[in-house]
C-alpha positions in Angstrom: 16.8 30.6 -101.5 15.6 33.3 -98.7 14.9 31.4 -95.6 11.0 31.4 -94.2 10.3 32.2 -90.4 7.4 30.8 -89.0 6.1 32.1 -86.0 6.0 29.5 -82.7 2.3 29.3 -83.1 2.5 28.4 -87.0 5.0 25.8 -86.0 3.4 23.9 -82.9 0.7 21.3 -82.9 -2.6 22.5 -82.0 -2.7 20.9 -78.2 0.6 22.5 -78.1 0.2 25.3 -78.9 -2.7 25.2 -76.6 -1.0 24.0 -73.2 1.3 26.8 -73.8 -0.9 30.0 -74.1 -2.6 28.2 -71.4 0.3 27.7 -69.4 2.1 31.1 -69.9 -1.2 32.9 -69.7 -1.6 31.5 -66.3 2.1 31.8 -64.9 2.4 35.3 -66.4 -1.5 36.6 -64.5 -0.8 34.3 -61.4 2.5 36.1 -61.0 1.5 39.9 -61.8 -1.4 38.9 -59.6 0.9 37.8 -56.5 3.1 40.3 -56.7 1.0 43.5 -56.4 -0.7 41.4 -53.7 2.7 41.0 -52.1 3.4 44.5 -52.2 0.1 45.2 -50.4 0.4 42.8 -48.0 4.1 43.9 -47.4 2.7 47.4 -46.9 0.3 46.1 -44.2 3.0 44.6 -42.5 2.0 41.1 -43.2 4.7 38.5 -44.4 4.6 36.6 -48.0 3.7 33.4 -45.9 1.3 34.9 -44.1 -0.4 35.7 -47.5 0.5 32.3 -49.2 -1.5 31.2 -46.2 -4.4 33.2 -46.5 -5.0 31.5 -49.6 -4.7 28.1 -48.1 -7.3 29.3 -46.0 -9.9 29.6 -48.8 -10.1 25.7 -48.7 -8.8 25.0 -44.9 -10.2 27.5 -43.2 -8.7 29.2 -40.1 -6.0 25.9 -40.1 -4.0 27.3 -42.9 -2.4 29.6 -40.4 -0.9 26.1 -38.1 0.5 24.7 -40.8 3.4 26.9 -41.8 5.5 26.5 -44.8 3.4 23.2 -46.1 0.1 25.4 -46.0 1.9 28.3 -47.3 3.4 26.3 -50.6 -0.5 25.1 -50.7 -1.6 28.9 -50.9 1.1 29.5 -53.8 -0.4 26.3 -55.8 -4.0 27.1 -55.3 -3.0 30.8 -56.6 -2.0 29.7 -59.7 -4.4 26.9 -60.2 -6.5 29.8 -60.5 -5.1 32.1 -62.9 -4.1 29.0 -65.2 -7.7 27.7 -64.8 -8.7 31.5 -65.9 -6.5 31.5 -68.6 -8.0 27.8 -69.9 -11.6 29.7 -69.7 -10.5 32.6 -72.1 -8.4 30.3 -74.0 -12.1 28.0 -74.9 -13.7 30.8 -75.4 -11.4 32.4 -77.9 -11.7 29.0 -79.7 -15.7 30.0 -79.9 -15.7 33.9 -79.8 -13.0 35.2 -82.4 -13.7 38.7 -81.2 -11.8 37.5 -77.9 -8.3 37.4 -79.9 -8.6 39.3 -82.4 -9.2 42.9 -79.8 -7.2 41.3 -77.3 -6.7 44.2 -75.4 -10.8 45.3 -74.8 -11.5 41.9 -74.4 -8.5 41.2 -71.4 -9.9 44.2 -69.4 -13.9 43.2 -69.7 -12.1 39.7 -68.5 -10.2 40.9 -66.0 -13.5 42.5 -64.4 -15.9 38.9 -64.6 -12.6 37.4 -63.0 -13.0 39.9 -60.2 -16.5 39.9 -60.3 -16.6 35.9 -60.3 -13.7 35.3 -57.4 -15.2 38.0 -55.5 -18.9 37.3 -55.3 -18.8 33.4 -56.0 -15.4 31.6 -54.9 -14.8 33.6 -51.7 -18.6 33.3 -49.8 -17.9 29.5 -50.4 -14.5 28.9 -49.5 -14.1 27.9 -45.6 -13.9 31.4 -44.4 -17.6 31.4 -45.0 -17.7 35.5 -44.5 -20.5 37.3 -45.5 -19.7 39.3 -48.7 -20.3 43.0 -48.6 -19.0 45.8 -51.2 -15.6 47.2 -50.4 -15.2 50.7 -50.0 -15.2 52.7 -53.3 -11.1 53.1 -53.3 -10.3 49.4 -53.1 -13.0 48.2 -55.2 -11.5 50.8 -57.9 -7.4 49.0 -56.9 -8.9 45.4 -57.0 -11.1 45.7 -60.1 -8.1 47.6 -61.6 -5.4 45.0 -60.9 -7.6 42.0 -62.5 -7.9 43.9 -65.9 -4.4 44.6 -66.0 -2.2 42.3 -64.4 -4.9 39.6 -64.9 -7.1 39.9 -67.9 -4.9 41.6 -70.3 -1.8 39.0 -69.1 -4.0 36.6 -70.3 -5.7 37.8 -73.0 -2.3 39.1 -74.9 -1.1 35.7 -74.4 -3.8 33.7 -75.9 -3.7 36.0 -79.0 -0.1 35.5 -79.3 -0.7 31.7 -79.6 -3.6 32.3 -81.6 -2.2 34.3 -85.0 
């Protein structure tokens, strides 16, 4: 008798398979994500805690920046809080919208741009900074809304789909 392979997804129970695309959706994004913001920051002369702390800041405020590694390890967990709470979002709504998984690739970019679009013009003017929020210049609007499609929406959305078939 030939031997069948099953693919993981055909294999794993549904909540499963779900915490992983979740999961590896997120750790895949949040990672992409950090390190091109790494790089940038690196370019700027600014250290990784520095940025790690940055993040910190979004719910601390201006304190992030006494509280060294602690608030730096902070910034790193909020980070990917995010992109695995982004991935859960596209992960429900490929549940609803089949469209979503089945042109992964459209559908991860349009994401990646309402994940810019929602983090820049509704998580930052609340978070403790409180700064008003005006449009960047043209060039790093282009870089930022660039990096969310591809190292955030189309991380995620490949990922779900690969779970999903």
């Amino acid at each position: 008798m030939g031997s069948i392979t099953a693919s993981p997804s055909s294999v794993l129970p549904r909540s499963s398979q779900a915490y992983r695309a979740i999961g590896w959706a997120g750790l895949l994004a949040g990672s992409l994500d950090i390190t091109v913001a790494l790089v940038e920051s690196g370019l700027e002369g600014k250290t990784p805690l520095h940025l790690f702390q940055v993040i910190a800041g979004g719910l601390l405020g201006k304190s992030a920046f006494r509280g060294g590694v602690a608030t730096a390890g902070l910034g790193a967990f909020f980070h990917f809080l995010i992109a695995t709470t982004a991935s859960a979002v596209f992960y429900l709504a490929s549940r609803k919208l089949k469209v979503l998984v089945k042109h992964p690739i459209p559908s991860g970019l349009l994401y990646g741009v309402a994940v810019y679009i929602f983090m820049y013009y509704f998580v930052l003017p609340i978070s403790a900074y409180h700064r008003q929020i005006a449009l960047p210049p043209i060039t790093k609007l282009i870089r930022d809304v660039a990096v969310h499609m591809f190292m955030v929406g189309l991380p995620i959305s490949t990922v779900v789909r690969k779970y999903s078939i």
